[in-house]
Biopython code that builds the backbone (N, CA, C, O; Angstrom):
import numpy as np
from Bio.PDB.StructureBuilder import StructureBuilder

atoms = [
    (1, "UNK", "N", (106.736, 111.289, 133.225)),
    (1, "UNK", "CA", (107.396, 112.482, 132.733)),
    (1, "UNK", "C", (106.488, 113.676, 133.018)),
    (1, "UNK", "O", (105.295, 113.743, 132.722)),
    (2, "UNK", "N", (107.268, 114.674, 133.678)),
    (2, "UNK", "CA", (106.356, 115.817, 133.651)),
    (2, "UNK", "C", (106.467, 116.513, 132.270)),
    (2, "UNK", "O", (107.516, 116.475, 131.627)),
    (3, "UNK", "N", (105.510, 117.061, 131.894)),
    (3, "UNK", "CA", (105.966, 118.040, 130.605)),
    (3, "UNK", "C", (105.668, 119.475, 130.977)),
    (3, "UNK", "O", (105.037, 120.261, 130.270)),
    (4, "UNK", "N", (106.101, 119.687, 131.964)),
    (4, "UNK", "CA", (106.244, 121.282, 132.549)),
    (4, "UNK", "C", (107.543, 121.639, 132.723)),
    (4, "UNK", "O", (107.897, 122.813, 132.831)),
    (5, "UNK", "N", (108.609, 120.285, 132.771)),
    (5, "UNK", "CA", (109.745, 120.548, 133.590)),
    (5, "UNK", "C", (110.815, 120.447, 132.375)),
    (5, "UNK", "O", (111.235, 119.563, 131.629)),
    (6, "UNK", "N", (111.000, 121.657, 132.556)),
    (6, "UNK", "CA", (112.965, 121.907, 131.766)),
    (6, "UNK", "C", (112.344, 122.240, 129.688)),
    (6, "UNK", "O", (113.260, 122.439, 128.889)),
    (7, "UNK", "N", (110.920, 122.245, 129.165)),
    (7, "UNK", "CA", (111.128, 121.479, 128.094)),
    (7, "UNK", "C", (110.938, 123.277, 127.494)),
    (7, "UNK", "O", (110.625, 124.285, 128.128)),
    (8, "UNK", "N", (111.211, 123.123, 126.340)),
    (8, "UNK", "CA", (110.747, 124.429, 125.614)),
    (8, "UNK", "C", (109.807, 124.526, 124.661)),
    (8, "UNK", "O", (109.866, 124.187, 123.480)),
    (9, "UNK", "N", (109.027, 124.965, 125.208)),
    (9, "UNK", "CA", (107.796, 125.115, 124.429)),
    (9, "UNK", "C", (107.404, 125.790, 123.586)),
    (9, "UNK", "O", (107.352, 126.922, 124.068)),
    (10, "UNK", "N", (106.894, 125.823, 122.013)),
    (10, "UNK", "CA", (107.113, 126.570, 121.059)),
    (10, "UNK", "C", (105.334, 126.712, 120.314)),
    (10, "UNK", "O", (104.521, 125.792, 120.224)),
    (11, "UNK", "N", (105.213, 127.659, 120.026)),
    (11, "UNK", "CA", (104.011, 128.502, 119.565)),
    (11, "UNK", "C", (104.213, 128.833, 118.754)),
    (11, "UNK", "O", (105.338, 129.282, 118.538)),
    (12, "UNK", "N", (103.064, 128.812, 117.623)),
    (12, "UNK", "CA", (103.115, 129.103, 116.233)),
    (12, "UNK", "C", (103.289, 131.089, 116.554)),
    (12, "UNK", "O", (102.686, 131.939, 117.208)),
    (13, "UNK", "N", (104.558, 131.029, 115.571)),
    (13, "UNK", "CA", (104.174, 132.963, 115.375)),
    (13, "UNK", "C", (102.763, 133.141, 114.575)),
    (13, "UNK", "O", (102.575, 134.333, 114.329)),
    (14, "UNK", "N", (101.870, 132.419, 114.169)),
    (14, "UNK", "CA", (100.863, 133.051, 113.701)),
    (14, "UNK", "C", (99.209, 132.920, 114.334)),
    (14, "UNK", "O", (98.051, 133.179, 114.006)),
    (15, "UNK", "N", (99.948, 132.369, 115.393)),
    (15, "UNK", "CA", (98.754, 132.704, 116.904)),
    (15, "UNK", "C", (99.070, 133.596, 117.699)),
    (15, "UNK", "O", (99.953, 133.853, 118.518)),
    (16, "UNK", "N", (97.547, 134.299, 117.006)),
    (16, "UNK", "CA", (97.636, 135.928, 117.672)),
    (16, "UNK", "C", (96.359, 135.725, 118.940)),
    (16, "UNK", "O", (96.208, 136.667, 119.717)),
    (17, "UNK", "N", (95.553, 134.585, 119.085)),
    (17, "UNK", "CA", (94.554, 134.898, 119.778)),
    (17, "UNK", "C", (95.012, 133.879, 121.315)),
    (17, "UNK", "O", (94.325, 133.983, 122.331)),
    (18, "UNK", "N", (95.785, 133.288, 121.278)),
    (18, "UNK", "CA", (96.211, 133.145, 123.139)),
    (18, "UNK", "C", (95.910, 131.690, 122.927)),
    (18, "UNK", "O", (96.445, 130.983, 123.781)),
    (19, "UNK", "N", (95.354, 131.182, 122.220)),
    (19, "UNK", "CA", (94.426, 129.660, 122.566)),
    (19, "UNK", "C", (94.901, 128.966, 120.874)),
    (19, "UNK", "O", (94.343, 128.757, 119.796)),
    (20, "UNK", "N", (96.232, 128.803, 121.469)),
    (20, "UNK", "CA", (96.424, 127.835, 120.664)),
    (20, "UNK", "C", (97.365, 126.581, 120.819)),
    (20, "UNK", "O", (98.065, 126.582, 121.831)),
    (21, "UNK", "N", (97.476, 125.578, 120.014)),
    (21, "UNK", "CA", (98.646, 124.578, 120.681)),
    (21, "UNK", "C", (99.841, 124.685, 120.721)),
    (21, "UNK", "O", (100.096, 125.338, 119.710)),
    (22, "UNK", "N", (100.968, 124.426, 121.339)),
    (22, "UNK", "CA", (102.456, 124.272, 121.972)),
    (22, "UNK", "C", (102.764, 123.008, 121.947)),
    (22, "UNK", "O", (102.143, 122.022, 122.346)),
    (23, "UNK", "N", (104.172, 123.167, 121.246)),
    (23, "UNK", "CA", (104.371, 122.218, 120.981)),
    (23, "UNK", "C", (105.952, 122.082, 121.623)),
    (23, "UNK", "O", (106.472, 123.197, 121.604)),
    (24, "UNK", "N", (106.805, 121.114, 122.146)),
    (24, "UNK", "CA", (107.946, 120.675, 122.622)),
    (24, "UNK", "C", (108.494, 119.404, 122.652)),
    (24, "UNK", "O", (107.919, 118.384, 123.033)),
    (25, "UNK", "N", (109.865, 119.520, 122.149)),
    (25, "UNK", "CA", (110.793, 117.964, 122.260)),
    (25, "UNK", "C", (110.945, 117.407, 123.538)),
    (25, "UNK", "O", (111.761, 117.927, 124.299)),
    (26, "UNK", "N", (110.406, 116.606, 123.835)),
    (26, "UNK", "CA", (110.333, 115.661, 125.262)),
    (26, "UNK", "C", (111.396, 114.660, 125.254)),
    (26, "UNK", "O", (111.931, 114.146, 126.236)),
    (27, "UNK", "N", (111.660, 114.425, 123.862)),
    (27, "UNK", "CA", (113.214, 113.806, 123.958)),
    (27, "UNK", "C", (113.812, 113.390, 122.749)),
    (27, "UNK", "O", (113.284, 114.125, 121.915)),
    (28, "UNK", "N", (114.666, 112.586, 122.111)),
    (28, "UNK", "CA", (115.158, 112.673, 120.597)),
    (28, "UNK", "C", (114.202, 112.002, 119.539)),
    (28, "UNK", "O", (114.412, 112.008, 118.326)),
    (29, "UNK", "N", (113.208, 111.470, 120.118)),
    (29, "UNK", "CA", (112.238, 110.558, 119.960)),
    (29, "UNK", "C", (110.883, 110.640, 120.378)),
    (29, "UNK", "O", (110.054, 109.762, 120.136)),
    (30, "UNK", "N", (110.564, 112.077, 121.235)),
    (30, "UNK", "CA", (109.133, 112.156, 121.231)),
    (30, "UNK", "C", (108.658, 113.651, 121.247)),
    (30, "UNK", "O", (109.464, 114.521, 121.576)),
    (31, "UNK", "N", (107.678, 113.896, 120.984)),
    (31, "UNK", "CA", (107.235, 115.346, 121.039)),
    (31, "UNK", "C", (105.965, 115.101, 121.132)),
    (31, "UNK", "O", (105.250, 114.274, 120.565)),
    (32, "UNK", "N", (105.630, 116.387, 122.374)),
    (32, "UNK", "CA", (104.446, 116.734, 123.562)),
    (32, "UNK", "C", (103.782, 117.596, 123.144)),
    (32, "UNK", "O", (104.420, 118.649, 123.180)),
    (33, "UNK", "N", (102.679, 117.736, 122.700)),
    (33, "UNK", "CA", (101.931, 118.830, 122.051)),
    (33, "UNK", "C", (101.069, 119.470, 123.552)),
    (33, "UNK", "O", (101.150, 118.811, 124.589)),
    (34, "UNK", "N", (100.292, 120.747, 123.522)),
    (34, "UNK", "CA", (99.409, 120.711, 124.814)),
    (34, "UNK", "C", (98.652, 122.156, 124.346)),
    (34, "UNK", "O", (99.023, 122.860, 123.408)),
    (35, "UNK", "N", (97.513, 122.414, 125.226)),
    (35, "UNK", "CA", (96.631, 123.678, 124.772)),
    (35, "UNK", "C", (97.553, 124.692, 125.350)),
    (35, "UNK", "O", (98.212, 124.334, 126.325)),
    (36, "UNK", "N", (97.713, 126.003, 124.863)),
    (36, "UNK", "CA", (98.665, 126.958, 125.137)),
    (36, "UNK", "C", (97.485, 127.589, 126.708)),
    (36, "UNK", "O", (97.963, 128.000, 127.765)),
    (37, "UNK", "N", (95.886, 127.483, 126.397)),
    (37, "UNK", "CA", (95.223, 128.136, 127.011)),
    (37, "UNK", "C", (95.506, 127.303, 128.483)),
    (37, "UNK", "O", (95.306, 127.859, 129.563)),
    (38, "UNK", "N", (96.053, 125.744, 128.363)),
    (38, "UNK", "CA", (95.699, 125.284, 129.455)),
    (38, "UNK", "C", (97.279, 124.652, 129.953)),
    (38, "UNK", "O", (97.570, 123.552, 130.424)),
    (39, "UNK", "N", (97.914, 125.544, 129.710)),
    (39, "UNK", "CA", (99.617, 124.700, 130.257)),
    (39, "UNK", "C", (99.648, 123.572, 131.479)),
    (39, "UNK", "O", (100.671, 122.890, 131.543)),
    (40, "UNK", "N", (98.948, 123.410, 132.128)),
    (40, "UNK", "CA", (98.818, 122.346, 133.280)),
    (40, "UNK", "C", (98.216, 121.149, 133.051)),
    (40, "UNK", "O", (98.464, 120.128, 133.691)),
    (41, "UNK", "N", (97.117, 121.272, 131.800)),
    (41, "UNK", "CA", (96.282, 120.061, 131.824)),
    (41, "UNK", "C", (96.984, 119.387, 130.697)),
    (41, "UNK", "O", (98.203, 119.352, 130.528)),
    (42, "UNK", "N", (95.865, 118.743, 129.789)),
    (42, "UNK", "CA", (96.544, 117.180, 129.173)),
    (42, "UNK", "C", (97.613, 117.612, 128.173)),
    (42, "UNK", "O", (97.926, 118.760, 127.858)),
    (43, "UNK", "N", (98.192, 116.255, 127.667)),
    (43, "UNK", "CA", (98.929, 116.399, 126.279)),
    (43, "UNK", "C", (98.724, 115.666, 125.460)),
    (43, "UNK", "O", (97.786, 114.878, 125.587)),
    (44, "UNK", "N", (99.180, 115.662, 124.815)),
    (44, "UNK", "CA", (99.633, 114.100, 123.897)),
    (44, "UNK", "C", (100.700, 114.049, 123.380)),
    (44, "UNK", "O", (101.057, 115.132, 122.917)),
    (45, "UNK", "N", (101.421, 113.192, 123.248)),
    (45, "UNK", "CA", (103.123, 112.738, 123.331)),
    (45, "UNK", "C", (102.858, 111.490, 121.950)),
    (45, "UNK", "O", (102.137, 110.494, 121.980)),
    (46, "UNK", "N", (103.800, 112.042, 120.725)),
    (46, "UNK", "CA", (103.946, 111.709, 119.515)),
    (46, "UNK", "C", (104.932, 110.708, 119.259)),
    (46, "UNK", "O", (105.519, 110.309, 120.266)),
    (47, "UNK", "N", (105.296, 110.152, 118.062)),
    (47, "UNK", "CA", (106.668, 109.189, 118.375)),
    (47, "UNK", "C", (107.423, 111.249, 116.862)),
    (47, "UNK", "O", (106.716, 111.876, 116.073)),
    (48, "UNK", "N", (108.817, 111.453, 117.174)),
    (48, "UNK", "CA", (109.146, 112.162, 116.070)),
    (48, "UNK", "C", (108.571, 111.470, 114.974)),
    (48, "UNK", "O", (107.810, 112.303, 114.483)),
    (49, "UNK", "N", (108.510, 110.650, 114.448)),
    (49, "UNK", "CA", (108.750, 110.182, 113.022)),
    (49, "UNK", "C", (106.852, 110.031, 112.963)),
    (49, "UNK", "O", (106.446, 109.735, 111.839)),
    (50, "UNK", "N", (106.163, 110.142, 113.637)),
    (50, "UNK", "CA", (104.718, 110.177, 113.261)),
    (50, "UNK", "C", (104.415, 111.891, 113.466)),
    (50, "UNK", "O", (103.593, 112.462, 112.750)),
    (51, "UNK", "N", (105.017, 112.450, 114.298)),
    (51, "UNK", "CA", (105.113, 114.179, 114.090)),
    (51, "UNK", "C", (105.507, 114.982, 113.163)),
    (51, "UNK", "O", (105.229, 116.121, 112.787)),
    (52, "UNK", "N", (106.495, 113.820, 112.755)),
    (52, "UNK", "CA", (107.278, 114.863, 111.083)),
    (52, "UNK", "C", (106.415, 114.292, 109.862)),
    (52, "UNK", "O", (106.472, 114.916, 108.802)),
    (53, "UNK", "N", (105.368, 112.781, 109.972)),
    (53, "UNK", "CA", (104.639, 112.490, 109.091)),
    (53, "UNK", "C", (103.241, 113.522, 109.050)),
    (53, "UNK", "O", (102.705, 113.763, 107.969)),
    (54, "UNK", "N", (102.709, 114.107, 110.352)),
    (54, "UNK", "CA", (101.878, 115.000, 110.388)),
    (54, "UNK", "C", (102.249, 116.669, 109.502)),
    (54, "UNK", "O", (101.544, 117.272, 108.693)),
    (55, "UNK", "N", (103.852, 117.090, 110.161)),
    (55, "UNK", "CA", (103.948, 117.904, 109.314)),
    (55, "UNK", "C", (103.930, 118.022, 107.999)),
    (55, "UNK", "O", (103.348, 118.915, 107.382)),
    (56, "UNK", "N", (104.695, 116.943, 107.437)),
    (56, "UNK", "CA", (104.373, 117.084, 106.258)),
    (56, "UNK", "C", (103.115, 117.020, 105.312)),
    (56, "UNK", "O", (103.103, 117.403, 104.142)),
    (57, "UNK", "N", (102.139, 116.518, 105.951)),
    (57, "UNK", "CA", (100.673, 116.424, 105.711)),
    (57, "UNK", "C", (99.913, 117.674, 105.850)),
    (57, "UNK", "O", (98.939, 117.934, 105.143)),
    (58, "UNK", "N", (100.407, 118.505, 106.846)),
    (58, "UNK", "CA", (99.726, 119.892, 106.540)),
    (58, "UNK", "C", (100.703, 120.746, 105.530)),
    (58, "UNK", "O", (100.303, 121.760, 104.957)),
    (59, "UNK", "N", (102.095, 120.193, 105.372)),
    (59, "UNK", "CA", (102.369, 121.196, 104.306)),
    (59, "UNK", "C", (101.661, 120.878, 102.964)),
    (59, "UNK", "O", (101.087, 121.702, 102.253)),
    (60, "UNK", "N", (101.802, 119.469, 102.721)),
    (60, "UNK", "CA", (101.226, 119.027, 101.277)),
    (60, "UNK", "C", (99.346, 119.549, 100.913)),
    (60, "UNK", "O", (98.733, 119.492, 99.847)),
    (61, "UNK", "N", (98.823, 120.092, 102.461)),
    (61, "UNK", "CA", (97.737, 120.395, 102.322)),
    (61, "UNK", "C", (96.221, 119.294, 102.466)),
    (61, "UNK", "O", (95.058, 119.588, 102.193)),
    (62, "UNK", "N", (96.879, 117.750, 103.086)),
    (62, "UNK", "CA", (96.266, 116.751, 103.215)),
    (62, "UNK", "C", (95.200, 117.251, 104.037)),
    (62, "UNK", "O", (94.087, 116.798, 103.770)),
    (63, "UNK", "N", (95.287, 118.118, 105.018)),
    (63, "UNK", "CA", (93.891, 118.490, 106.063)),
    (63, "UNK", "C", (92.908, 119.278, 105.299)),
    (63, "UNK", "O", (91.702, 119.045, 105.389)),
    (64, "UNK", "N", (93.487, 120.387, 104.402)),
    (64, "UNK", "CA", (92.592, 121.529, 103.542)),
    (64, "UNK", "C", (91.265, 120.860, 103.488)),
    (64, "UNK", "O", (91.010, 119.762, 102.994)),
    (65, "UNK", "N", (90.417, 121.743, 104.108)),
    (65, "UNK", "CA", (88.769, 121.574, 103.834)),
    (65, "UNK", "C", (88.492, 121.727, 102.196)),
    (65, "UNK", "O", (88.748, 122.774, 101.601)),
    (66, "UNK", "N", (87.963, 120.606, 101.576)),
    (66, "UNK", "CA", (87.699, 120.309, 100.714)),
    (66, "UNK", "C", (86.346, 121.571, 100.290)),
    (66, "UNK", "O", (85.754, 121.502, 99.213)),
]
sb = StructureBuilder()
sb.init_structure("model")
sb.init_model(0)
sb.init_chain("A")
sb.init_seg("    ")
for serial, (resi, resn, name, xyz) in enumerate(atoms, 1):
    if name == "N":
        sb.init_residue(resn, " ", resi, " ")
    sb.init_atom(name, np.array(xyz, "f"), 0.0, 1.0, " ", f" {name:<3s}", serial, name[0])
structure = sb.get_structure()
């Protein structure tokens, strides 16, 4: 799979400094994260249901530096 081709790529509105991650549905079942600074190089490709377990982990605040 390329993840350059056709996908839409989405950026936090609260990255103001250029260098941050992008994120896109690669299909009903996976999502492609990648550096915004580096659109060509690597990714990593999620299953949804371990992506929506991440989100909800930063909403509940599970990452917050202690």
């Amino acid at each position: 799979m390329s993840v350059n081709e056709g996908l839409d790529w989405r950026t936090s509105t609260r990255c103001d400094s250029g260098t941050c991650v992008e994120v896109a549905a690669a299909s009903a079942d996976h999502v492609v994260v990648r550096h915004s600074a580096d659109p060509h190089g690597p990714w990593l490709a999620f299953t949804r249901s371990s992506w929506m377990a991440f989100i909800e982990g930063v909403r509940a605040g599970q990452f917050d530096p202690r």
